[in-house]
C-alpha positions in Angstrom: 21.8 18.5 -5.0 18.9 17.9 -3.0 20.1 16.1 0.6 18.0 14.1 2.8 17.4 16.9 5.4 15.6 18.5 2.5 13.6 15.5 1.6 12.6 15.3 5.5 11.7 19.0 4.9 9.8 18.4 1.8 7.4 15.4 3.8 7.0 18.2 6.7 5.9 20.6 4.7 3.7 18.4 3.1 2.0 17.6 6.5 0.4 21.0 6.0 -2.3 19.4 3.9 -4.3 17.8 6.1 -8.2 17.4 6.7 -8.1 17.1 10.9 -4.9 19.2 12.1 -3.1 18.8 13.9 -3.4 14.9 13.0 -2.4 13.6 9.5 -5.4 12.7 7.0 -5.2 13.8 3.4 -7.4 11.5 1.4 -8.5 10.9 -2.4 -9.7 14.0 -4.5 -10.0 16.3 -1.5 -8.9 20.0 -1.0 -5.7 18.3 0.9 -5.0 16.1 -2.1 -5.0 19.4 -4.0 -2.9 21.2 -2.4 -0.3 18.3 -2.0 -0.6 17.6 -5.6 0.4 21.5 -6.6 3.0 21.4 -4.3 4.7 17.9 -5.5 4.0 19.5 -9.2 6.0 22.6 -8.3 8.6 19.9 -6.5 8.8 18.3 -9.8 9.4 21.4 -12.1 12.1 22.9 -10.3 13.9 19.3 -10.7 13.5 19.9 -14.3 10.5 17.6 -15.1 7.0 18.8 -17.0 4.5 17.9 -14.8 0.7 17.7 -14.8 -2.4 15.7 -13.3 -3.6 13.0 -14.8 -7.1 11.8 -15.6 -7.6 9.7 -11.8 -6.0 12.6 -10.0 -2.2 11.2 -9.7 0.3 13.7 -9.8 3.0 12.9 -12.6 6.2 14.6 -13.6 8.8 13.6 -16.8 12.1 14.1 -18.2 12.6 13.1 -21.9 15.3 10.5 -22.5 18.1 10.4 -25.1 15.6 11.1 -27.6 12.1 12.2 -27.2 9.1 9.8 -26.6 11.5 6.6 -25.4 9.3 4.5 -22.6 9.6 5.4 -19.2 11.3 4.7 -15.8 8.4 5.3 -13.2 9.9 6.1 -10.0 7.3 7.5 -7.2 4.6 6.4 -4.5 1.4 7.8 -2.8 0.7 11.3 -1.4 -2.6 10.3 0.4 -2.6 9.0 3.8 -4.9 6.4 6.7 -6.4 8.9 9.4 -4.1 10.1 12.3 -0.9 9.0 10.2 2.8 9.4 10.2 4.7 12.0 8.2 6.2 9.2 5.6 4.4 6.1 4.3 3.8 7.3 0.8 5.3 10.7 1.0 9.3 9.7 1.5 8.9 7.6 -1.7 7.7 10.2 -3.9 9.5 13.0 -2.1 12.9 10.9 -2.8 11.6 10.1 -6.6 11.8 14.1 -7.2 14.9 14.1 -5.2 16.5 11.8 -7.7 15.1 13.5 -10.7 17.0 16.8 -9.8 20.0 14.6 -9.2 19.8 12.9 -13.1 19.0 16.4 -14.1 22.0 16.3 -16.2 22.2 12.6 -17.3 21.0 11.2 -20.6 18.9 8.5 -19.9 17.9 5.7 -22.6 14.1 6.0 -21.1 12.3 8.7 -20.1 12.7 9.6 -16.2 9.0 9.9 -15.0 8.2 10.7 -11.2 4.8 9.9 -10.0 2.5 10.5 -6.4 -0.7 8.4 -6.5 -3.3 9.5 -5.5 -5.3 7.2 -3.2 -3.6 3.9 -2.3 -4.9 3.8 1.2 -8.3 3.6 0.3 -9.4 5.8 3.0 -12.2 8.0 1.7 -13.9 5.0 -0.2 -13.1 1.9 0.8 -11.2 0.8 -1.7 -7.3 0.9 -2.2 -4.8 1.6 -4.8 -7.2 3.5 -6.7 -4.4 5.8 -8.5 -2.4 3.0 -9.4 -5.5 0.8 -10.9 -5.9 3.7 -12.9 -2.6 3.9 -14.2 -2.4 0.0 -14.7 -5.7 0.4 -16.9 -8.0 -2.5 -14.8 -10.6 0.6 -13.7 -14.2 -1.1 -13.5 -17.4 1.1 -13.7 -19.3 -0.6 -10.9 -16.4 1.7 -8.8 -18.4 5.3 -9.4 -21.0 3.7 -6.8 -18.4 3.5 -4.1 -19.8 6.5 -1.3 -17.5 7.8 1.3 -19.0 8.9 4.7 -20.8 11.5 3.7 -22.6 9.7 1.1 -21.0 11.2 -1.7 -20.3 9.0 -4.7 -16.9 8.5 -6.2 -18.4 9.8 -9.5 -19.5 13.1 -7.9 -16.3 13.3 -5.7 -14.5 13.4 -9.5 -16.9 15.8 -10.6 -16.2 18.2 -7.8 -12.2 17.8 -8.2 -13.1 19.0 -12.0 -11.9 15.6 -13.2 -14.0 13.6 -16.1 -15.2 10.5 -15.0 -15.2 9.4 -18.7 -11.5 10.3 -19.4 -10.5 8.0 -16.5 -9.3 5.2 -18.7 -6.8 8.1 -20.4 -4.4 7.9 -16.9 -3.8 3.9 -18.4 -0.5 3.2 -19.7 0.5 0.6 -21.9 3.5 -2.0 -21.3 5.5 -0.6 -24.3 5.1 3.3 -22.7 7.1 1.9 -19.8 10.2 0.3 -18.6 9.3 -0.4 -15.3 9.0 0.7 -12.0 10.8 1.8 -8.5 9.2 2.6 -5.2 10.8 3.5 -1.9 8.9 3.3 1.1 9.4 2.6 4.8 9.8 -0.2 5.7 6.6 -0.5 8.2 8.1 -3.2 9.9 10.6 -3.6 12.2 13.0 -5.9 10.3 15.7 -3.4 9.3 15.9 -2.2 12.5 16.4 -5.2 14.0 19.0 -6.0 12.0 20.5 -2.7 12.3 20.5 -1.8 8.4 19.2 1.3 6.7 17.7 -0.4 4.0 16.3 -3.7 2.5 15.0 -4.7 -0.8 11.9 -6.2 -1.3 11.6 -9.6 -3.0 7.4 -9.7 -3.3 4.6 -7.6 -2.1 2.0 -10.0 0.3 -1.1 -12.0 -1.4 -3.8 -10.9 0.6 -7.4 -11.9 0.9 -9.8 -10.3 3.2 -13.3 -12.2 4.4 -15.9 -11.4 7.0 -17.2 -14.4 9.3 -20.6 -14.3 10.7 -21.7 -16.9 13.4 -24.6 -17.1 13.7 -26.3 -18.8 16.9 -29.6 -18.0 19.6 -30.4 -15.3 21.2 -31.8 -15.9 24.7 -32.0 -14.7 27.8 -28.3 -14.7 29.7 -30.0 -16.0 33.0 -32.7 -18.2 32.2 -30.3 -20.4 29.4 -28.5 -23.6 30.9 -24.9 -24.4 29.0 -26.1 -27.0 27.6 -28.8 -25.5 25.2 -26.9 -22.2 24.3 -25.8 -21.7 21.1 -23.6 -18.3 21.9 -22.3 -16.9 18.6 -19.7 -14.8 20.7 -17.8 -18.0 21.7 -18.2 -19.1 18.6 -16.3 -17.0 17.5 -13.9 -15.8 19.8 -12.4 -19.4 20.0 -11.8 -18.5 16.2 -10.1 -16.2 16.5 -7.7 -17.7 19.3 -7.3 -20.4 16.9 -6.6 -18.0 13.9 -3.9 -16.5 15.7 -2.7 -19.7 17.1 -2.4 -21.2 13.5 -0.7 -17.5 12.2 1.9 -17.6 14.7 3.2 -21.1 13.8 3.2 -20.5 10.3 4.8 -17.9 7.7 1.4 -16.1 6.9 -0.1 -13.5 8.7 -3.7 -13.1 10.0 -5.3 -10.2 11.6 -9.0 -10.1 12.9 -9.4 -6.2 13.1 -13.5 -5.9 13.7 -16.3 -7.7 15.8 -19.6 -6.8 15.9 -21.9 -8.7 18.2 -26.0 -8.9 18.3 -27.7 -8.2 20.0 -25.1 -6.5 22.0 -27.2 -6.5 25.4 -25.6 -7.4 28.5 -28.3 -10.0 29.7 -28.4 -11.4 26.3 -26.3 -14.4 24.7 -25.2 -13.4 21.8 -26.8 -14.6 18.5 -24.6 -13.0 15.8 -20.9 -12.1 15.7 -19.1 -10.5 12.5 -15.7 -10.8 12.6 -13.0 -9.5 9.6 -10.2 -11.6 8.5 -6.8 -10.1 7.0 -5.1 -13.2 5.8 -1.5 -12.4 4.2 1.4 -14.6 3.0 4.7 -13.9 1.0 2.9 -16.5 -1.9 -0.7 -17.1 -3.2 -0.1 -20.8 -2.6 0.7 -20.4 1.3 -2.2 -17.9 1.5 -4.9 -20.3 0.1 -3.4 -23.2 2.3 -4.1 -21.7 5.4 -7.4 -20.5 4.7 -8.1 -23.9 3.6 -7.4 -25.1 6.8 -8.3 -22.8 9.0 -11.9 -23.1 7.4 -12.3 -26.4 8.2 -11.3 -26.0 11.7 -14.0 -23.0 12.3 -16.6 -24.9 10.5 -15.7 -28.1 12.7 -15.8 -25.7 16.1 -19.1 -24.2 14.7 -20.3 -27.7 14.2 -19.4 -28.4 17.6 -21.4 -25.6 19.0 -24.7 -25.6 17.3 -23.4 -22.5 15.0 -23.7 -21.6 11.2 -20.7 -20.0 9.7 -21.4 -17.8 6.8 -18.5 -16.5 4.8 -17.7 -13.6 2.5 -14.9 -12.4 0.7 -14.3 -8.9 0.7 -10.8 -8.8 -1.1 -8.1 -10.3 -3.0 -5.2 -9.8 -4.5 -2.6 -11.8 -5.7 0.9 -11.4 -4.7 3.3 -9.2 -7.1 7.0 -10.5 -6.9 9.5 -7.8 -8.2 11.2 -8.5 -11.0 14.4 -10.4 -10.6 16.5 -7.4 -12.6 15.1 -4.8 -11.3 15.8 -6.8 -7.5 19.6 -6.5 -8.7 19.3 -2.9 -10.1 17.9 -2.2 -6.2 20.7 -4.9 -4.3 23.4 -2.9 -6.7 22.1 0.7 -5.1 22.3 -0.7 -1.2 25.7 -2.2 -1.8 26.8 1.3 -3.3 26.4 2.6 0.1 29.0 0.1 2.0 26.1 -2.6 2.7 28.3 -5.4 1.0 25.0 -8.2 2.4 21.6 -5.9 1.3 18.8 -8.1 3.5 16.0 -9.0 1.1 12.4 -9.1 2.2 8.9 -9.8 1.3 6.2 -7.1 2.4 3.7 -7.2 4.7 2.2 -4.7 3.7 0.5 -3.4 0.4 1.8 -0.9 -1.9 1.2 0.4 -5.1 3.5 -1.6 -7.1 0.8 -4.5 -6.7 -1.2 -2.6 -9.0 1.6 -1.3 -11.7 3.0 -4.8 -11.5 0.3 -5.4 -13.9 1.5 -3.3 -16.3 5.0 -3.2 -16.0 8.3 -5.0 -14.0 8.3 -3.9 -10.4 11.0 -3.2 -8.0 10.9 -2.0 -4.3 13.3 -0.2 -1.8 12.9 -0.5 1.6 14.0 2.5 3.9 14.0 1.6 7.7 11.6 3.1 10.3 11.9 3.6 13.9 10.2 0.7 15.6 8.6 -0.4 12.7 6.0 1.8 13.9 3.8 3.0 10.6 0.1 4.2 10.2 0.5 6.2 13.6 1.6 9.8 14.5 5.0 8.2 16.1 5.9 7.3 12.2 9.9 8.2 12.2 13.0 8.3 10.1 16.7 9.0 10.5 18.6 11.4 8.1 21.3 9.1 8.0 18.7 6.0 6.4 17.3 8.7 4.1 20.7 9.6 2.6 21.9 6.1 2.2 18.3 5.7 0.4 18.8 8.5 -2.0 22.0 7.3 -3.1 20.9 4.1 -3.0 18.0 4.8 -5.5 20.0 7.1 -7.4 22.5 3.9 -8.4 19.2 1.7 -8.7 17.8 4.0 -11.9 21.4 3.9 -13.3 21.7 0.7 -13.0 18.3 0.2 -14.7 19.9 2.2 -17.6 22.7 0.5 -17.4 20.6 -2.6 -18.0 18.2 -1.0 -21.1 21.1 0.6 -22.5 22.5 -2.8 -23.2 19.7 -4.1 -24.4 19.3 -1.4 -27.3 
């Protein structure tokens, strides 16, 4: 049986693949994401699954059920990884998937047991996330191929040169009936476990995010020779924007994160006449999302106003929230209080995973596994043993429980 010090093993070993040793960065149809695949495909064979890779580069790996060609439990995460990262957002969650494969070797489901490791749901190379999983949930849009990563290459050439077929994308889809639905563990990346001193969580939605940039545009004039009065300084502008943005954040259940400000002219002796800022707005619901950008709009156009600025807005990103199915939820609460956890702690993530995207295909549920400090994204990324067992048996009872649950049902 595969124990948790292997699975700790299994994501060090992993680490191996990586673009910029000795930091962490394996991104989307790279040599890195190559090796990692082949690895996580050998992984998957010895636990007794067939595995290949499919058409948008995601590693896959399945066990028949009872009977052959019955719908699938998906049970995985990602393999690719943010620059400089930890040792385990992504790669616990698939590392544990083929864990618990090899664990069922000998069960007879009534699905097919399918273990997946997506491909690129950071978005790091391109700029756009959850690119495996889009594929897989079938929404894949052609005005994509023209993302370019840094380098200038295209994502259509970056396929080409990983000897996939940009045309034979849409074959990585799956449809509703080909699944049952579908169970990710991942750490936490947050540090509400931990504060509550509890190895694992489940998760009850994945955030609604939207994403905007904010441009202020003012006067540039000469920092000496300009009285108060007749500046229009795009930099205040919006830097009391974002105090307010924070200030509004903190006092309410959504999250927002300015992450980037560009300033122009960017001379010394010169007021500013431009400032870019991002926004990362998050919230455990659409509704509460869209409610405080309402407001918060109207508050930097009315500070704007007050300055002499124009505010220009554009939306980079959204997505909606994904809520995890309420069955699959109790499949999940079931597996955390088979390890002595009589009270699992539910909670929504921050963060974004790739059950947003297969959530559109298929019922989602989510384990949460706690990390030291919360700390994710970041070289100081940690786990303890002792959380990794209780999350392998704990996601062992969750996929029984699952079959539990469709074994009644047929």
């Amino acid at each position: 049986m595969t124990t948790a010090r292997a699975v700790l093993d299994r994501c060090a070993e992993l680490d191996r693949f990586t673009a910029d040793a000795p930091r962490l960065e394996r991104v989307y149809l790279s040599r890195e994401h190559a090796g990692a695949n082949a690895v996580a495909g050998r992984w998957m064979e010895e636990a007794g699954l067939r595995s290949w890779q499919d058409a948008a580069g995601n590693q896959c790996g399945r066990r028949e059920g009872a009977t052959p060609g019955l719908p699938a439990l998906l049970v995985g995460s990602h393999l690719d990884t943010v620059p400089d990262a930890g040792s385990y957002d992504g790669m616990l969650g698939v590392v544990m998937a083929i864990a618990v494969a090899e664990r069922l070797r000998d069960h007879a489901l009534p699905f097919a047991l399918e273990v997946i490791g997506f491909s690129d749901e950071e978005g790091t190379r391109f700029g756009k996330a959850l690119l495996g999983s889009q594929a897989l949930a079938g929404v894949w849009e052609e005005d994509w191929w023209d993302l370019r990563d840094r380098d200038g290459l295209t994502l259509h050439q970056a396929f080409l040169d990983f000897d996939l077929d940009p045309r034979r994308v849409g074959d990585a889809a799956r449809r509703p009936d080909e699944l049952v639905g579908y169970l990710e563990a991942h750490i936490e990346q947050g540090p509400y476990l931990e504060a509550a001193d509890r190895s694992l969580g489940y998760v009850t939605t994945i955030a609604g995010a939207r994403r905007f940039r904010l441009s202020f545009i003012g006067e540039a004039r000469h920092a000496g020779g300009t009285p108060y009065p007749r500046r229009r300084d795009a930099l205040v502008g919006a830097s009391e924007a974002i105090t307010l943005i924070e200030r509004r954040a903190r006092d309410s259940d959504c999250i927002a994160t300015v992450g980037r400000i560009e300033v122009q002219p960017g001379a010394i002796n010169v007021i500013p006449g431009r400032a870019d800022i991002s926004l990362d707005l998050r919230a455990a619901t659409d509704g509460e999302r869209d409610a405080m950008w309402a407001s918060l709009l109207a508050e930097i156009e009315a500070q704007c106003g007050a300055r002499g600025l124009r505010l220009d807005v554009r939306e980079t990103h959204r997505a909606p929230a994904m809520p995890c199915a309420p069955w699959l939820q109790e499949a999940v609460v079931a597996g955390i209080r088979s390890t002595g956890d009589d009270d699992p702690i539910g909670l929504w993530s921050r963060a974004g995973h790739d059950a947003m995207a297969v959530g559109l295909t298929t019922d989602v549920g989510m384990l949460f596994v706690r990390c030291h400090d919360g700390i994710s994204h970041h070289p100081e990324e940690d786990v303890r043993e002792y959380d990794v067992a209780a999350g392998l048996d704990a996601l062992e009872a969750a996929v029984l429980g699952v079959a539990a649950q469709v074994g009644a049902r047929t």
